[in-house]
N, C-alpha and C positions, 0 to 999 in steps of 0.2 A: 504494500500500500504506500503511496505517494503523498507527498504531504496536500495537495489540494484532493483528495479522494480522502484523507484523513478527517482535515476541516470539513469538508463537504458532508461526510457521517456524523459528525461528532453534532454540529449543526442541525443536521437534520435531528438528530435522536433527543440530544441537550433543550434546544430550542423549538423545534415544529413540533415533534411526535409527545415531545412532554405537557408543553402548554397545551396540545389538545386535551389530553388526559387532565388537565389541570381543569378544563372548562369542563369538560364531561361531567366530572366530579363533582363540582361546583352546583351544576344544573340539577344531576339526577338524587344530589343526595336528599334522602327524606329525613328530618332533622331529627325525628324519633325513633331515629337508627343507630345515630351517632352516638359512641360511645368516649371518644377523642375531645375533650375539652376544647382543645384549639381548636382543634377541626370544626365543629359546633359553632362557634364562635365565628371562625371565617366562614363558612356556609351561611350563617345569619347573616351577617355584614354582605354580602355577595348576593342574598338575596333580596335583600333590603333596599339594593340599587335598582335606577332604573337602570334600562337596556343600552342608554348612552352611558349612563357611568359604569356599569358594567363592562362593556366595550373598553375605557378610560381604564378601567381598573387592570382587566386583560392587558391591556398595552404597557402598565408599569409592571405587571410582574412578568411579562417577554423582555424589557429593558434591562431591568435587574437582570437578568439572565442569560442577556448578551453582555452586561458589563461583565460578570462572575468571570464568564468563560472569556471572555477578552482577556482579563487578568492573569487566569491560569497559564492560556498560550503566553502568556508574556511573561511567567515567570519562566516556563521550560523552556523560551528562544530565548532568554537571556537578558530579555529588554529589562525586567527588575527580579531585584536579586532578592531575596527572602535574610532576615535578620542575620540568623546563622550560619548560612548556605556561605561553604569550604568551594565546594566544585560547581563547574557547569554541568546542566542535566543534559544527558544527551537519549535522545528518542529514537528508537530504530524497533523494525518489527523483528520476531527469530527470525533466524538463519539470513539477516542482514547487519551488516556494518556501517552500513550508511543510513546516518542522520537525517529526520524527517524533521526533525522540528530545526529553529533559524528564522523558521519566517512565517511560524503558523499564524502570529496573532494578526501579522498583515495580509493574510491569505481571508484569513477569517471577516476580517471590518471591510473587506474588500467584498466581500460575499454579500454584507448584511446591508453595507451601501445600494449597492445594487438589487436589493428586493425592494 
């Protein structure tokens, strides 16, 4: 796997395939189900909104979640370095020696711009 086939899953799975799960959830849960306090809690608040702030609300937790994963690839290409972090991380699949990360988090914002 290649670092833009990497981004491109990681994207996909992180960002599209979750936040759907995250809506689904949202919509279907019946509140006298839920056993999870928080859970509870946000399903309330989520339900509580209208279909515009709902929408609004969707959009800040996709955001958040493209910030996360921006941060991560930028710690593993190098761009920021974690408090105690000795070494650079280096990313490669088995039975490869060559490094996929470098330039994931600009592969990645490059993606997100373009949707």
């Amino acid at each position: 796997m290649n670092a833009i086939n990497f981004v491109k899953e990681l994207r996909r799975f992180v960002i599209d395939f979750d936040l759907d799960q995250y809506k689904q959830q949202l919509e279907l849960s019946k509140l006298n189900k839920i056993n999870d306090e928080f859970w509870l809690s946000l399903v309330k608040f989520y339900k509580n909104l209208d279909k515009e702030s709902q929408i609004v609300f969707l959009s800040i937790v996709r955001q958040i979640k493209i910030d996360n994963t921006s941060l991560i690839l930028g710690i593993l290409d190098g761009n920021m370095i974690l408090e105690n972090q000795e070494e650079d991380f280096i990313l490669t699949t088995q039975g490869s020696s060559n490094p996929i990360n470098g330039e994931l988090q600009g592969i990645f914002l490059e993606m997100e711009e373009n949707t």
